[in-house]
N, C-alpha and C positions, 0 to 999 in steps of 0.2 A: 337552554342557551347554546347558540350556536361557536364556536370557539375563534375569539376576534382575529385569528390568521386568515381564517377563511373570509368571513365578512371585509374586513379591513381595505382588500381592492372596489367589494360596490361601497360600502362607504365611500372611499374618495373619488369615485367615478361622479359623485353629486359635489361632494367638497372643494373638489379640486375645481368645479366650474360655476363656486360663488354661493354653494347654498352653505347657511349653519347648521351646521347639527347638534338637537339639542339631546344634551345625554341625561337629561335628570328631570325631574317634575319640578322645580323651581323655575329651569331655563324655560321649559315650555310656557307656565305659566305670565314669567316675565315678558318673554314674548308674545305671547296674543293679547296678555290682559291690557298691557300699556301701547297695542298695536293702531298705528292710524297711517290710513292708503291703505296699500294690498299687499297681500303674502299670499307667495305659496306654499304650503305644505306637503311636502312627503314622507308619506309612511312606508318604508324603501324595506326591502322582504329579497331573502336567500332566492328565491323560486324563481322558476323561466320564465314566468312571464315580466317579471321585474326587470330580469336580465337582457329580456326579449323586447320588451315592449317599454312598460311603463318609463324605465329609465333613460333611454334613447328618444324616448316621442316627449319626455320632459326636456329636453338636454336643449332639442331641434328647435321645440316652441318658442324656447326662449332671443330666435334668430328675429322675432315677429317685431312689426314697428313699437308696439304698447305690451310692456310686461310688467309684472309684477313688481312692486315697490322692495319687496325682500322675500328672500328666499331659504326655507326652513325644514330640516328633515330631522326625521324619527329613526331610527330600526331596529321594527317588529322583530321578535324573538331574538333579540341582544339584549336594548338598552329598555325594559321591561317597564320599569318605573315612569320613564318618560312617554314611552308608547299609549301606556295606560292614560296618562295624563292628556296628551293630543286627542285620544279618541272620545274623550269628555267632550273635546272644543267639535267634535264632528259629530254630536247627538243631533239626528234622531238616528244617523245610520248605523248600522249592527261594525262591529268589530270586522275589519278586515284589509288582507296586505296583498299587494301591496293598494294603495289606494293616493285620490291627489284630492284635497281640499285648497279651494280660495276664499281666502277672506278678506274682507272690504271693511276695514276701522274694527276689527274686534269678530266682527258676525261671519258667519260660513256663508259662501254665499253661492257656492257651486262645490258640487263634490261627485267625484266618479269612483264609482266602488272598485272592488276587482273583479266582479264581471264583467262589467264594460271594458276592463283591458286585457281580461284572455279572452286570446282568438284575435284578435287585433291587431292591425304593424303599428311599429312607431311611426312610420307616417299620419294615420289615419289619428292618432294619441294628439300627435305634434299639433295637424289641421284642427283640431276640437278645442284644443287649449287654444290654439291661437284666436278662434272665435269667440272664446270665451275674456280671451283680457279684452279684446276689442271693445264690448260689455261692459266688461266691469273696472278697466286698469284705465 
């Protein structure tokens, strides 16, 4: 567990611009199982490229005409319980942070691991989600 002084600024870097974060296995649950429209979820992670990339190219997407109906984060290696929970709703893909799932009424329906966001700008992050609520929001 990483110690919440440290965490606590990228946490609010997503909080403070609208997303929920769910800290326990019940919120998670509550939120996807009773989900209808779209969510996004983040599984938001200490590491560069979180900091570099995936959390800024989330931030920017969200500027696009069609976004997601609610917006919902995890963090990996904090809130452990919860983490474990989200990554149920994102099976078949392996465990991994940071990462961005969409889901449309309940179902995953795009998901980008954290390969596809290191090595990446948030630019390039921001353009991909924004094709993708195009799609699916």
């Amino acid at each position: 567990m990483y110690p919440e002084e440290l965490v606590s600024p990228m946490r609010a870097e997503l909080t403070r611009n609208g997303f929920n974060e769910l800290r326990d296995e019940n919120a998670v649950s509550e939120a996807i199982d009773s989900m209808s429209g779209t969510a996004l979820l983040v599984v938001n992670s200490v590491c560069g490229c979180a900091a570099g990339a995936a959390r800024p190219g989330v931030l920017d997407s969200l500027s696009a005409n069609k976004t997601p109906d609610k917006l919902l984060t995890v963090f990996a290696g904090q809130d452990s319980e919860a983490t474990a929970k989200a990554r149920e709703y994102l099976l078949p893909y392996p465990p991994s942070s940071p990462c961005i799932g969409l889901f449309k009424d309940g179902e995953l329906v795009h998901f980008i691991e954290r390969h596809h966001i290191e090595g990446r700008s948030a630019d390039l992050i921001s353009a991909h989600l924004k094709q993708v609520y195009e799609e699916f929001c």
